[in-house]
CHARMM internal coordinates of N, CA and C (Angstrom, degrees):
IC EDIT
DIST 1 N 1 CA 1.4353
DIST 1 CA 1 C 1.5433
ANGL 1 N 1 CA 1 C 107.88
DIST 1 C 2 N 1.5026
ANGL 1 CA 1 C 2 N 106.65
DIHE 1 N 1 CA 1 C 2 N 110.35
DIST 2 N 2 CA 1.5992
ANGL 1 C 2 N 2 CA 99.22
DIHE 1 CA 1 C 2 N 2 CA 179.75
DIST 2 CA 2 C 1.3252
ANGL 2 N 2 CA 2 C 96.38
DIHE 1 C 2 N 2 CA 2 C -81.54
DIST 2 C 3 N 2.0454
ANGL 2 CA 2 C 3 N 88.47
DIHE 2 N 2 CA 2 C 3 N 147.73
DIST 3 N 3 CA 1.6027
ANGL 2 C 3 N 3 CA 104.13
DIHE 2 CA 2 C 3 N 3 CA 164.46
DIST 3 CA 3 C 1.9457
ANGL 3 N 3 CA 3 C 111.50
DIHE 2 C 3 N 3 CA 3 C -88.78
DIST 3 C 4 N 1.1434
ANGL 3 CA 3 C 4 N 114.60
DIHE 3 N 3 CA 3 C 4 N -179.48
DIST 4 N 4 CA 1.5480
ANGL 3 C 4 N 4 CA 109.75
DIHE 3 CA 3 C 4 N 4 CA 164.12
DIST 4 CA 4 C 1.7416
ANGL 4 N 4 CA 4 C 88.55
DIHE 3 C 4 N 4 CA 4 C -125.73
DIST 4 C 5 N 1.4904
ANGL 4 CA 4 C 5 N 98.37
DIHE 4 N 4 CA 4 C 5 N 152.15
DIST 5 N 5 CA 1.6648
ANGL 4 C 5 N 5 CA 121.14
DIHE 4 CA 4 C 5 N 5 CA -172.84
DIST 5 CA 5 C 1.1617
ANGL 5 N 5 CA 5 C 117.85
DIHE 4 C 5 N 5 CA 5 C -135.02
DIST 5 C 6 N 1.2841
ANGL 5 CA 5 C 6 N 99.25
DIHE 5 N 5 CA 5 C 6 N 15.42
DIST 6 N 6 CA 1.5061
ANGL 5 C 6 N 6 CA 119.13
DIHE 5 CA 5 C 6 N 6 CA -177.55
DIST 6 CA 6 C 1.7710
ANGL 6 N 6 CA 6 C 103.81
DIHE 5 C 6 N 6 CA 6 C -41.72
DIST 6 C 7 N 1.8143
ANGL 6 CA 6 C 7 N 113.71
DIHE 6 N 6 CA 6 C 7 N -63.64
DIST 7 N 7 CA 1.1183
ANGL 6 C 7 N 7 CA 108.17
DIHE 6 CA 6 C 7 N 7 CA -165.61
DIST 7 CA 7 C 1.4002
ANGL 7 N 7 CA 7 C 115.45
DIHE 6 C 7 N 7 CA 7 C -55.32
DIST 7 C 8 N 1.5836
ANGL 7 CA 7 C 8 N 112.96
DIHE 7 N 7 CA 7 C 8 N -35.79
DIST 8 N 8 CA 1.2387
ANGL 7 C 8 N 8 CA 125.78
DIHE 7 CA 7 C 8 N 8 CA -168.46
DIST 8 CA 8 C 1.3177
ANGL 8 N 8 CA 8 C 127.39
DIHE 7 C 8 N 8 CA 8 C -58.80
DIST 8 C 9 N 1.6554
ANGL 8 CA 8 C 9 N 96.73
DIHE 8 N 8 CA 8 C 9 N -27.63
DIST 9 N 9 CA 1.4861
ANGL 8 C 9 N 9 CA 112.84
DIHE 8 CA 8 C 9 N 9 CA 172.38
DIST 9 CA 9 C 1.1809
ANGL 9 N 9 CA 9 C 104.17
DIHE 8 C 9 N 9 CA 9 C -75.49
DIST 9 C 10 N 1.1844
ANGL 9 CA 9 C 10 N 131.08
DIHE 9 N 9 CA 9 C 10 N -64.92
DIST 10 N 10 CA 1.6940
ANGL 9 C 10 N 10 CA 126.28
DIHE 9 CA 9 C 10 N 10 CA 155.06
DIST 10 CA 10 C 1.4599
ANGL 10 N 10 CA 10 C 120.64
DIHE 9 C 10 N 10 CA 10 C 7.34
DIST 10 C 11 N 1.0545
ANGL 10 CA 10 C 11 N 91.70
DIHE 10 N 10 CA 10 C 11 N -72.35
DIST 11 N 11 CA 1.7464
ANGL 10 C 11 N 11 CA 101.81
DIHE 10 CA 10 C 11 N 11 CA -164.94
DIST 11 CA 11 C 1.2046
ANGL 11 N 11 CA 11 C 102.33
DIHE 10 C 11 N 11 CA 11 C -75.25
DIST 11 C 12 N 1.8295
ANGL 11 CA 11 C 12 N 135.80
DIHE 11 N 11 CA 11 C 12 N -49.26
DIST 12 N 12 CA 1.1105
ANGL 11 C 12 N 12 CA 122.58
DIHE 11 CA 11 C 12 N 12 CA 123.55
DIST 12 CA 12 C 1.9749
ANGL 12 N 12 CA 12 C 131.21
DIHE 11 C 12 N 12 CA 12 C 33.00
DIST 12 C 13 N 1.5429
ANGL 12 CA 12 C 13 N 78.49
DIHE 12 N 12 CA 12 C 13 N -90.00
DIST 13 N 13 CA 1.9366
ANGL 12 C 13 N 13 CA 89.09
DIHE 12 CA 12 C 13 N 13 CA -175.53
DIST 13 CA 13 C 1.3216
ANGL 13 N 13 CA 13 C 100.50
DIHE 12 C 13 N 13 CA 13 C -86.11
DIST 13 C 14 N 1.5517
ANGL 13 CA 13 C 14 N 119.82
DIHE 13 N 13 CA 13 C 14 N -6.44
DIST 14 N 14 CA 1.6178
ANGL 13 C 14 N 14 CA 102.24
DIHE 13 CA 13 C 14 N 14 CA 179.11
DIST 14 CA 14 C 1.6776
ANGL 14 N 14 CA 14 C 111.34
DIHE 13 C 14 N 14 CA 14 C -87.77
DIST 14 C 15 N 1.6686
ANGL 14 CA 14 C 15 N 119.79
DIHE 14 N 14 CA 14 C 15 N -20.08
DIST 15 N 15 CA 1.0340
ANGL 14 C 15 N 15 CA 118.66
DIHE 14 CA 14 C 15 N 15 CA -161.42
DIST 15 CA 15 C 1.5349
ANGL 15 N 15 CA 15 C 102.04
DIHE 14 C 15 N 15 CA 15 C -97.53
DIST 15 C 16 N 1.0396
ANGL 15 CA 15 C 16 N 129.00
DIHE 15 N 15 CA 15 C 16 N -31.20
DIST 16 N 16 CA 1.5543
ANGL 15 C 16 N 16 CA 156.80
DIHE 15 CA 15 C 16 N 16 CA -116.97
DIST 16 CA 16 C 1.3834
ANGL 16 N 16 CA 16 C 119.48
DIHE 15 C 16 N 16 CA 16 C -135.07
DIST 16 C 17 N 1.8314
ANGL 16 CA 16 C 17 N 105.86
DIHE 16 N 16 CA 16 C 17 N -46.96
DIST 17 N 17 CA 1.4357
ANGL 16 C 17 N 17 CA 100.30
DIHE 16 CA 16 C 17 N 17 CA -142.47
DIST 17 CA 17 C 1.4808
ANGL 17 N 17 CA 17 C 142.56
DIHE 16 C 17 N 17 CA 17 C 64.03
DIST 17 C 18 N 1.1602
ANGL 17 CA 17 C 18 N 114.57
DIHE 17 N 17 CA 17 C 18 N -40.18
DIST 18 N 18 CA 1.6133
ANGL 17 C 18 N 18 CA 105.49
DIHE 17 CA 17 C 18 N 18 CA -174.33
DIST 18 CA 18 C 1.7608
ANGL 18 N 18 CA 18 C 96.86
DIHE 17 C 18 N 18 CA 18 C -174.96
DIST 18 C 19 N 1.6198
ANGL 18 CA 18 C 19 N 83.01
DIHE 18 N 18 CA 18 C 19 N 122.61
DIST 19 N 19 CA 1.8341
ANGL 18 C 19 N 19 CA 80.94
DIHE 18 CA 18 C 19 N 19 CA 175.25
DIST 19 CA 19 C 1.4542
ANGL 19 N 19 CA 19 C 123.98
DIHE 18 C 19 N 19 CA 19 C -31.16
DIST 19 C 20 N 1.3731
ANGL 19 CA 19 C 20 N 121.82
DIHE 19 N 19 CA 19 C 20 N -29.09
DIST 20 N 20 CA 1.3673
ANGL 19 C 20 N 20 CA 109.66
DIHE 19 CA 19 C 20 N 20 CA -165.47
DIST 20 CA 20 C 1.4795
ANGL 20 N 20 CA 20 C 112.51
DIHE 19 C 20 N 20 CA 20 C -68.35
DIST 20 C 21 N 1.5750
ANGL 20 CA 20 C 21 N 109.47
DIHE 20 N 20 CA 20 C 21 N -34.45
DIST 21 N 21 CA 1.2700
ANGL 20 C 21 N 21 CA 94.77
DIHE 20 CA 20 C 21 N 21 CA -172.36
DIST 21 CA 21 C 1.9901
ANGL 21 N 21 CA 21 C 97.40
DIHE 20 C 21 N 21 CA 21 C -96.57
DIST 21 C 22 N 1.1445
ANGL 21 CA 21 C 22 N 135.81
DIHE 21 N 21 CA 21 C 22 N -5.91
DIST 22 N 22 CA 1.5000
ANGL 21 C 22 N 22 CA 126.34
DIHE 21 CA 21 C 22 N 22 CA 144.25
DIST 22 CA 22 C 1.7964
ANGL 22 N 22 CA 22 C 111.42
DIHE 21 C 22 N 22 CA 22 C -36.10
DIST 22 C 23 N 1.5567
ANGL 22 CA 22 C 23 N 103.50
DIHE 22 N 22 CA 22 C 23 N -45.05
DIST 23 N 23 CA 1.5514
ANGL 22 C 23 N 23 CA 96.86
DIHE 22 CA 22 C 23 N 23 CA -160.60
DIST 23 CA 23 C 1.3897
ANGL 23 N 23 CA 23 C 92.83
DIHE 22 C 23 N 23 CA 23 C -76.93
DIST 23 C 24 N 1.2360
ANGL 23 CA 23 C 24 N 140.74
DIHE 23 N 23 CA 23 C 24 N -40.29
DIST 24 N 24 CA 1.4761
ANGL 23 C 24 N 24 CA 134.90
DIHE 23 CA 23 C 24 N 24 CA -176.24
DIST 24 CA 24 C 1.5314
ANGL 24 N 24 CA 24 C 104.59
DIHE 23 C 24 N 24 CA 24 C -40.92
DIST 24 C 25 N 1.3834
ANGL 24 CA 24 C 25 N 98.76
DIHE 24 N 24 CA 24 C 25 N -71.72
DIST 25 N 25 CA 1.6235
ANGL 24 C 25 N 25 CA 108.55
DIHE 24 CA 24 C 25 N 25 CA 171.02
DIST 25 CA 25 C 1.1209
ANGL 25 N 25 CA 25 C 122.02
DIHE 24 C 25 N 25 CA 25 C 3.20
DIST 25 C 26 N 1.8343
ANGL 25 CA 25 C 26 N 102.61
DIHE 25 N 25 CA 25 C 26 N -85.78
DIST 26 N 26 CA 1.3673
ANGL 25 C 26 N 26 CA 124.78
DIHE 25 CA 25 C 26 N 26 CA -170.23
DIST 26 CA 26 C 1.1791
ANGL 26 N 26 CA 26 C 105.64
DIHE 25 C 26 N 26 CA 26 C -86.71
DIST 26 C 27 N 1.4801
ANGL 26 CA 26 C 27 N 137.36
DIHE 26 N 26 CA 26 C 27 N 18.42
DIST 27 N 27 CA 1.6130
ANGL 26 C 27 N 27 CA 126.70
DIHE 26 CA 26 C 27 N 27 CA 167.24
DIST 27 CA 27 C 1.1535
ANGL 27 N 27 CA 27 C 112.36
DIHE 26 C 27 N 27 CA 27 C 74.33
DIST 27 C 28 N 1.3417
ANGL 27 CA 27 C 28 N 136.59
DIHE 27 N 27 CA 27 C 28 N 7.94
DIST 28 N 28 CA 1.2300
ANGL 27 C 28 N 28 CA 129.35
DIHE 27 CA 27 C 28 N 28 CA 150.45
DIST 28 CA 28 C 1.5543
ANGL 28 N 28 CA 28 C 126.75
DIHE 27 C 28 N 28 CA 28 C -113.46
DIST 28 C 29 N 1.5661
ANGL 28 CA 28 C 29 N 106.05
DIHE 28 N 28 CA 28 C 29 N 172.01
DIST 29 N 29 CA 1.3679
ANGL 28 C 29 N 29 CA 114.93
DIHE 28 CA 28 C 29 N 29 CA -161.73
DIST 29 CA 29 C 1.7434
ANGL 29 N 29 CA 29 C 113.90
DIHE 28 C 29 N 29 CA 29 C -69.96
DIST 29 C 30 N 1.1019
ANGL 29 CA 29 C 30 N 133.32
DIHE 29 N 29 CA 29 C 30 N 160.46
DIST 30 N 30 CA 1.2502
ANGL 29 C 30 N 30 CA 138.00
DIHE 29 CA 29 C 30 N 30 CA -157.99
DIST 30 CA 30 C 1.6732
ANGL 30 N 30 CA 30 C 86.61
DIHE 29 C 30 N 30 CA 30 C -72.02
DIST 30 C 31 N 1.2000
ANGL 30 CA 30 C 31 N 122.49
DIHE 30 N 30 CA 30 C 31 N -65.37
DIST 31 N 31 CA 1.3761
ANGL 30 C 31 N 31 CA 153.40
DIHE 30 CA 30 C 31 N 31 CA -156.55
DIST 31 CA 31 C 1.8290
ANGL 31 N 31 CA 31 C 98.93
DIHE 30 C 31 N 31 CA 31 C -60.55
DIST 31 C 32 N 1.4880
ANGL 31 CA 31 C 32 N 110.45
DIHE 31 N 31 CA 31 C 32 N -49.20
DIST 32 N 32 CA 1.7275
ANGL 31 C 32 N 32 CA 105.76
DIHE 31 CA 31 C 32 N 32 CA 164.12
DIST 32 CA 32 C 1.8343
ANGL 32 N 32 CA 32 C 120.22
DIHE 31 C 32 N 32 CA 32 C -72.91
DIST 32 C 33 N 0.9713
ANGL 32 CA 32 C 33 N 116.86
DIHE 32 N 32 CA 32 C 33 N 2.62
DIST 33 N 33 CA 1.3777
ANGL 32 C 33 N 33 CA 131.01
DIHE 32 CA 32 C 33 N 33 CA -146.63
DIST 33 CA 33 C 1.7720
ANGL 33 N 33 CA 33 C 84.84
DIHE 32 C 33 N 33 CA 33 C -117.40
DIST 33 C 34 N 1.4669
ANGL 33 CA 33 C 34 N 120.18
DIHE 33 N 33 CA 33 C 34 N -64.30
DIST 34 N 34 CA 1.3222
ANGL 33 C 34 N 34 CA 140.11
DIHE 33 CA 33 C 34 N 34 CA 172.69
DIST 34 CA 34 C 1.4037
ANGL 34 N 34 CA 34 C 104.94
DIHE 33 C 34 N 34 CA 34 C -37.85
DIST 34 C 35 N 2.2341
ANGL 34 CA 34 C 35 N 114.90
DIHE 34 N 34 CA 34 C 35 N -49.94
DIST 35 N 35 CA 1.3624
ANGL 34 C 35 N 35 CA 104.77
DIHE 34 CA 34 C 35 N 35 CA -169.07
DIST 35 CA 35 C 1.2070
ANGL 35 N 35 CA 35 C 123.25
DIHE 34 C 35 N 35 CA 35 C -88.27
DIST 35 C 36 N 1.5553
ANGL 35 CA 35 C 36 N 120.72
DIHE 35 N 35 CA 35 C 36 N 1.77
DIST 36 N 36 CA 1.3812
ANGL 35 C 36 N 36 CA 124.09
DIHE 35 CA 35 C 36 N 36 CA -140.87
DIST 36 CA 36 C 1.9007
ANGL 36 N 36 CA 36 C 79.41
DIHE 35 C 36 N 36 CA 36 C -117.26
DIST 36 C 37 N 1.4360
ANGL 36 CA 36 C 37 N 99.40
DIHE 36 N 36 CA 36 C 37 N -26.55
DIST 37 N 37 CA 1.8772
ANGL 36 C 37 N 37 CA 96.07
DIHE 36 CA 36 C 37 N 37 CA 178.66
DIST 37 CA 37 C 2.1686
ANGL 37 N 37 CA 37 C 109.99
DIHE 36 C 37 N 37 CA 37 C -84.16
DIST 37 C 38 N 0.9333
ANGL 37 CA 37 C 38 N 93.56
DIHE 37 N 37 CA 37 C 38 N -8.65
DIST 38 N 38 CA 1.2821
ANGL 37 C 38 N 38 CA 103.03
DIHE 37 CA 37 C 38 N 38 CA 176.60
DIST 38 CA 38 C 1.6339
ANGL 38 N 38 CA 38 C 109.53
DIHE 37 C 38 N 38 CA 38 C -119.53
DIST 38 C 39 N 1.4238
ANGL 38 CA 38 C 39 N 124.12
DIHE 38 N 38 CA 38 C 39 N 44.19
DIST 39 N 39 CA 1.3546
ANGL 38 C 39 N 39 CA 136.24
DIHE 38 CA 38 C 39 N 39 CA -175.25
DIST 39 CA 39 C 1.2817
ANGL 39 N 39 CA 39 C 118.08
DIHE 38 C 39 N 39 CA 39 C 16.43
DIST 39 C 40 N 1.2422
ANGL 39 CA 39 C 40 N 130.90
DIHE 39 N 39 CA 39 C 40 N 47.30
DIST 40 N 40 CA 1.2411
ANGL 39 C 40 N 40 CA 122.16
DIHE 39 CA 39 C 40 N 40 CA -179.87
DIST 40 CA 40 C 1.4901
ANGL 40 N 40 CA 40 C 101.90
DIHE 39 C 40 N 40 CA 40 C -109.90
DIST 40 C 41 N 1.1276
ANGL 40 CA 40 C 41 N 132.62
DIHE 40 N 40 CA 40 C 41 N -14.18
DIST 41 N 41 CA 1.2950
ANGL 40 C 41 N 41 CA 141.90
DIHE 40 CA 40 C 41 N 41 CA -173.78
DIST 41 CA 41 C 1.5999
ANGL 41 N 41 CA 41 C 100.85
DIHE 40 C 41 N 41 CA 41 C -123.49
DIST 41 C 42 N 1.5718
ANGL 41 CA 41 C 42 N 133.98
DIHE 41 N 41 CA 41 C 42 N 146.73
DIST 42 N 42 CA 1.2200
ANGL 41 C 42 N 42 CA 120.28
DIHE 41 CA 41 C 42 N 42 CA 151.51
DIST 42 CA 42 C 1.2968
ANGL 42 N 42 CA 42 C 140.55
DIHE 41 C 42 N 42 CA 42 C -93.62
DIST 42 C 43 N 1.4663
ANGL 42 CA 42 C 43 N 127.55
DIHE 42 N 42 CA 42 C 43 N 149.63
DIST 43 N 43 CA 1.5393
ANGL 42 C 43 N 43 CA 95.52
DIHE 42 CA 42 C 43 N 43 CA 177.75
DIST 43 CA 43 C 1.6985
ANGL 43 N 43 CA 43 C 113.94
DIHE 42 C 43 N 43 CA 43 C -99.56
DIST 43 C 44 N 1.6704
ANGL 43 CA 43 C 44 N 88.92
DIHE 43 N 43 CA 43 C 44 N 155.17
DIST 44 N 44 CA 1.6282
ANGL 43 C 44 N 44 CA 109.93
DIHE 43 CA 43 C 44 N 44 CA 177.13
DIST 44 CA 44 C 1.5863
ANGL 44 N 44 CA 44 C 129.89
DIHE 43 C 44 N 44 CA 44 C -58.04
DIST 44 C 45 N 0.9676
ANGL 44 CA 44 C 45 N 142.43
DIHE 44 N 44 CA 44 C 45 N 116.98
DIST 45 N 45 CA 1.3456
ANGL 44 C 45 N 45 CA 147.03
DIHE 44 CA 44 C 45 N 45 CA -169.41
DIST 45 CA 45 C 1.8649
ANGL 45 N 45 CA 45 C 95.17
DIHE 44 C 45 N 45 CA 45 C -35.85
DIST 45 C 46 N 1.1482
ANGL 45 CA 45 C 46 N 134.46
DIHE 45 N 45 CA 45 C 46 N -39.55
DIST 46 N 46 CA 0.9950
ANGL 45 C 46 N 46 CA 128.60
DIHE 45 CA 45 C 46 N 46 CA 171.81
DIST 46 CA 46 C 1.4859
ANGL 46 N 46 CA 46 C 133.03
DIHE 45 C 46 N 46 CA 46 C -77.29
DIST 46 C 47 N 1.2950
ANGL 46 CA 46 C 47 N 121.78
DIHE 46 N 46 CA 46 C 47 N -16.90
DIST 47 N 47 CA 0.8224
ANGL 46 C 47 N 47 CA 125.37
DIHE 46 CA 46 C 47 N 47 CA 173.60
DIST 47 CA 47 C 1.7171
ANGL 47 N 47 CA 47 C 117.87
DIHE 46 C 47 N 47 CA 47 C -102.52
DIST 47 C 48 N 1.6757
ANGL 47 CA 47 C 48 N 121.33
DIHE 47 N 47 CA 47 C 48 N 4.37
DIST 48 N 48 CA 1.0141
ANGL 47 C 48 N 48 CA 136.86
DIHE 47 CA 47 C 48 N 48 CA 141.50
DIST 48 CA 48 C 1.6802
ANGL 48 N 48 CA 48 C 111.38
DIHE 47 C 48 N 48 CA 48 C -55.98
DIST 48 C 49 N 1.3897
ANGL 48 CA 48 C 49 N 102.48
DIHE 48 N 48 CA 48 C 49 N -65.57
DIST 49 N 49 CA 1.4443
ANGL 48 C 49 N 49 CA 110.56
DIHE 48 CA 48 C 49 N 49 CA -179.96
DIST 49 CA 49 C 1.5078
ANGL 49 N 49 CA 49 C 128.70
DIHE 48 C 49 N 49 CA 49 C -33.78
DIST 49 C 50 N 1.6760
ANGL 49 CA 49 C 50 N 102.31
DIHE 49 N 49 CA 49 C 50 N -43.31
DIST 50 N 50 CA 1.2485
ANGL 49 C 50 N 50 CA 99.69
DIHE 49 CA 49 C 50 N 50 CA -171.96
DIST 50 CA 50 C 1.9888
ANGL 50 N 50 CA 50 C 111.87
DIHE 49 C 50 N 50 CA 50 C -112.78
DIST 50 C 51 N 1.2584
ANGL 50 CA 50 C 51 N 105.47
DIHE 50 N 50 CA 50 C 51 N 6.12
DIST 51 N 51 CA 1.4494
ANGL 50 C 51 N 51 CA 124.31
DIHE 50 CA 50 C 51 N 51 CA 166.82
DIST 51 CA 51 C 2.3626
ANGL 51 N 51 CA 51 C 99.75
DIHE 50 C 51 N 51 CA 51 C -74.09
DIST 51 C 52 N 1.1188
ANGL 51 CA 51 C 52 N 75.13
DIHE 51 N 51 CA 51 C 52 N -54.60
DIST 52 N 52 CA 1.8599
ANGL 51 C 52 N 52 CA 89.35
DIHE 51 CA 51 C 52 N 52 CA 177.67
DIST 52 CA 52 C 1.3109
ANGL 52 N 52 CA 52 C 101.40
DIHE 51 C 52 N 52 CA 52 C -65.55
DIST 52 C 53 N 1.4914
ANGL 52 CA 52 C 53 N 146.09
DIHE 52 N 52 CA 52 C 53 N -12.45
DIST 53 N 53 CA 0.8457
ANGL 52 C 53 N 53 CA 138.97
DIHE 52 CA 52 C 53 N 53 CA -150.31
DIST 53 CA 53 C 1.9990
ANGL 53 N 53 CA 53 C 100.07
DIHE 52 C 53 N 53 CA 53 C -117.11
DIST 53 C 54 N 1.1894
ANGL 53 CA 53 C 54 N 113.74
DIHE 53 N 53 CA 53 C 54 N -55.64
DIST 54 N 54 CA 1.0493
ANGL 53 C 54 N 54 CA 136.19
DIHE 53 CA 53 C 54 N 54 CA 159.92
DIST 54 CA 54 C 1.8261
ANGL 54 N 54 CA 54 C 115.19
DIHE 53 C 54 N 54 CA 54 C -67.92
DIST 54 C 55 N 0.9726
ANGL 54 CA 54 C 55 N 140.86
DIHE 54 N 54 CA 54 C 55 N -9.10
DIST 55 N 55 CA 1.2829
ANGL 54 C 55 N 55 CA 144.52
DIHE 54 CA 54 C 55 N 55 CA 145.05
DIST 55 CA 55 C 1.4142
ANGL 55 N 55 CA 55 C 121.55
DIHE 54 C 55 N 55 CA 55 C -87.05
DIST 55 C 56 N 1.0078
ANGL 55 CA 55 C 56 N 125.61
DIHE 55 N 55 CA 55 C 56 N -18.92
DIST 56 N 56 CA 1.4252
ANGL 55 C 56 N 56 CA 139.67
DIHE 55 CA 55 C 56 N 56 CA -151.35
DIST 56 CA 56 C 1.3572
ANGL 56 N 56 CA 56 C 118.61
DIHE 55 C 56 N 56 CA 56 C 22.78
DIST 56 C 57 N 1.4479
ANGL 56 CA 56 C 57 N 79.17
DIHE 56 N 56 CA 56 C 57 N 83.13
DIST 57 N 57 CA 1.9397
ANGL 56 C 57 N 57 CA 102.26
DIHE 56 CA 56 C 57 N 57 CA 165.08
DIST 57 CA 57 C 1.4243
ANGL 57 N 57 CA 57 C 103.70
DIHE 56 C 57 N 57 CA 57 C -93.15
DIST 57 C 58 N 1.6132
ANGL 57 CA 57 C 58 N 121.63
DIHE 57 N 57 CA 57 C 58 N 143.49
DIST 58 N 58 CA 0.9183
ANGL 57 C 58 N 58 CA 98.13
DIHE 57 CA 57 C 58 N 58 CA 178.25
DIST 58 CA 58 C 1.8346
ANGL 58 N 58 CA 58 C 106.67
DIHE 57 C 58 N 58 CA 58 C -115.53
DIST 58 C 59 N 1.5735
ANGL 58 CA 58 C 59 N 116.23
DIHE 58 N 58 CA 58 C 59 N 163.77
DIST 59 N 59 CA 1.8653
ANGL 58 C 59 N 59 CA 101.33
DIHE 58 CA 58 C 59 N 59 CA -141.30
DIST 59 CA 59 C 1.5039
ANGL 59 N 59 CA 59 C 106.34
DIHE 58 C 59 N 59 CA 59 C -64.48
DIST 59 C 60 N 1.7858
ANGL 59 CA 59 C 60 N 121.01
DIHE 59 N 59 CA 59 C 60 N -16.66
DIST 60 N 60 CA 1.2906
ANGL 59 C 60 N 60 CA 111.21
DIHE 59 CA 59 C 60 N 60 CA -163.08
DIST 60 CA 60 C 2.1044
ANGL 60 N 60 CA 60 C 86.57
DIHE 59 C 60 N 60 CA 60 C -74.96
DIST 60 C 61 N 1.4412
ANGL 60 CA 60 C 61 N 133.49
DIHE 60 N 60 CA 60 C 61 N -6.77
DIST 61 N 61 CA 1.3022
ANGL 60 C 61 N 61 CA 114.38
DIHE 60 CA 60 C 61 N 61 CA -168.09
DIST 61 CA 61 C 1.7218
ANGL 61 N 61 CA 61 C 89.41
DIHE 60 C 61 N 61 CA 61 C -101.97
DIST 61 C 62 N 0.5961
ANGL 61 CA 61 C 62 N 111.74
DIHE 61 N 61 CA 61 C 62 N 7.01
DIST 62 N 62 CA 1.8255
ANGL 61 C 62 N 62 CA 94.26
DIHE 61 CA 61 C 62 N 62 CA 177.37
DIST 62 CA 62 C 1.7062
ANGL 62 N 62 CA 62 C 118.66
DIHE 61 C 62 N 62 CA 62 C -64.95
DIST 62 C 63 N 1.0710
ANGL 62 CA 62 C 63 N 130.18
DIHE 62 N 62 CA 62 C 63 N -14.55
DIST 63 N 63 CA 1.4033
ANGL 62 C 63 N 63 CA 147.65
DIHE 62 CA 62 C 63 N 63 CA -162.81
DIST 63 CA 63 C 1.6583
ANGL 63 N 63 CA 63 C 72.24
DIHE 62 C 63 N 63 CA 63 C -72.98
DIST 63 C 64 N 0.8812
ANGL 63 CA 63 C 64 N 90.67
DIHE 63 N 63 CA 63 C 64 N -74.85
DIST 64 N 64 CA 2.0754
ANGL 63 C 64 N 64 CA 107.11
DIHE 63 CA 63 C 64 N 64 CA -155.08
DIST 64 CA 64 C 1.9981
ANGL 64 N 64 CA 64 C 102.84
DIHE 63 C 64 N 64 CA 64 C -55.86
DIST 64 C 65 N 1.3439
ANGL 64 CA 64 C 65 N 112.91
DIHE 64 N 64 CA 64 C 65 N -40.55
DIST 65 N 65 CA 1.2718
ANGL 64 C 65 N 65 CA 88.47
DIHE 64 CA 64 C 65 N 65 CA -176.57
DIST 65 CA 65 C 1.6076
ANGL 65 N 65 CA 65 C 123.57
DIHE 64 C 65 N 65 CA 65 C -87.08
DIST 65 C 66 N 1.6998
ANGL 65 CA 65 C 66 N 105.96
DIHE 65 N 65 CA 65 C 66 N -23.18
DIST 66 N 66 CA 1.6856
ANGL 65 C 66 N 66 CA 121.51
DIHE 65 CA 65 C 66 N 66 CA 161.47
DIST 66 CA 66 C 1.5258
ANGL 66 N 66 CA 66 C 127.08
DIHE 65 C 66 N 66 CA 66 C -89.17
DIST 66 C 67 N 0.9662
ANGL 66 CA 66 C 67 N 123.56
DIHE 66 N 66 CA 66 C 67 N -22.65
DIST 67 N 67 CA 1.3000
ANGL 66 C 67 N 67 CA 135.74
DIHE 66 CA 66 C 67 N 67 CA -168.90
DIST 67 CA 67 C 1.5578
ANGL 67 N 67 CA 67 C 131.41
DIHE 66 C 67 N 67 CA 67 C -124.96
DIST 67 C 68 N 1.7049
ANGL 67 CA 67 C 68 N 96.94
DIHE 67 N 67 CA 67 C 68 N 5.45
DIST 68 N 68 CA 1.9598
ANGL 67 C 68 N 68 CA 104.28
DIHE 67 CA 67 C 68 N 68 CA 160.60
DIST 68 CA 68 C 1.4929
ANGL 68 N 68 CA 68 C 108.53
DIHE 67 C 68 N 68 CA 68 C -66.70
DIST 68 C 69 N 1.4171
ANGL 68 CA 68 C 69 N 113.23
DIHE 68 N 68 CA 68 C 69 N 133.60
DIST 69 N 69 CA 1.3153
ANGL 68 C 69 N 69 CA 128.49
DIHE 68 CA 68 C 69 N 69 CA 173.70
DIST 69 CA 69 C 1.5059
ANGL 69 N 69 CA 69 C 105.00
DIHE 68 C 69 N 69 CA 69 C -60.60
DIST 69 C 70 N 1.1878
ANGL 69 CA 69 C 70 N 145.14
DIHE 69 N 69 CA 69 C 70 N 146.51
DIST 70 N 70 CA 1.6123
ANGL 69 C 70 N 70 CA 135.57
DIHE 69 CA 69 C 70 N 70 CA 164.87
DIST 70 CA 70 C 1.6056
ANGL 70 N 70 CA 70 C 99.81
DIHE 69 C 70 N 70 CA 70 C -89.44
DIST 70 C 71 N 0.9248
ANGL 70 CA 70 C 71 N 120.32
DIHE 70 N 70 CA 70 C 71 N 146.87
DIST 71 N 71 CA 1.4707
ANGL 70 C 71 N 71 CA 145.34
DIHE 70 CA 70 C 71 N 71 CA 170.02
DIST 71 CA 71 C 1.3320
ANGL 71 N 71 CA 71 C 109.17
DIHE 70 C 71 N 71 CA 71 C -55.03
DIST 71 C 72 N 1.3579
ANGL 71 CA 71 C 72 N 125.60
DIHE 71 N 71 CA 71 C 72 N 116.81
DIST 72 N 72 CA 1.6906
ANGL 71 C 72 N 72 CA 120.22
DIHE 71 CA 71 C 72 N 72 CA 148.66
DIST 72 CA 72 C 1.2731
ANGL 72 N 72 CA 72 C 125.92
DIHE 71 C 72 N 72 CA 72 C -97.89
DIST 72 C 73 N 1.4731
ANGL 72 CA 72 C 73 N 117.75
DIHE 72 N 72 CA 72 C 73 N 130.04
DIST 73 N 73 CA 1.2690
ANGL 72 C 73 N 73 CA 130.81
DIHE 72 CA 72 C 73 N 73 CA -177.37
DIST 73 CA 73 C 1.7466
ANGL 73 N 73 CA 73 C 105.14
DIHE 72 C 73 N 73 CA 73 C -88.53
DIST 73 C 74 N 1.3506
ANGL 73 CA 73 C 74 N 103.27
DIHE 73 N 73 CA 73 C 74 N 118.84
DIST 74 N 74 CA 1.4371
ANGL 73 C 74 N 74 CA 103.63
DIHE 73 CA 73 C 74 N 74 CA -174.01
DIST 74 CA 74 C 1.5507
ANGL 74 N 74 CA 74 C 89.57
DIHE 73 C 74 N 74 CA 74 C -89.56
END
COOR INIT
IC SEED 1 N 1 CA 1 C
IC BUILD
């Protein structure tokens, strides 16, 4: 079930600029950071935690920035 991360990327380029230095941030690699925003990888309850933490998401918004369904266009 793909998610969309649209917002996440958002907040992302608003806090950040550019995943790479997001992935520094949160201690992971540009390249796991890359797969986990393009659902091919999932992310870890912990590394939600501290992405939300360092963005300042706050926990009742996490639904919306990890867990929006993406839309299929039939």
């Amino acid at each position: 079930m793909p998610y969309d991360y649209s917002k996440l990327d958002g907040a992302i380029t608003e806090k950040f600029g550019t995943r790479k230095k997001f992935s520094k941030e949160i201690g992971l690699s540009e390249r796991s950071v890359s797969l986990k925003m393009s659902g091919e990888i999932g992310w870890k309850q912990a590394e939600i935690a501290r992405a939300c933490r360092i963005l300042g998401i706050a926990p009742d918004d996490i639904p919306i920035y990890f867990f929006t369904l993406k839309v299929q266009n039939n």
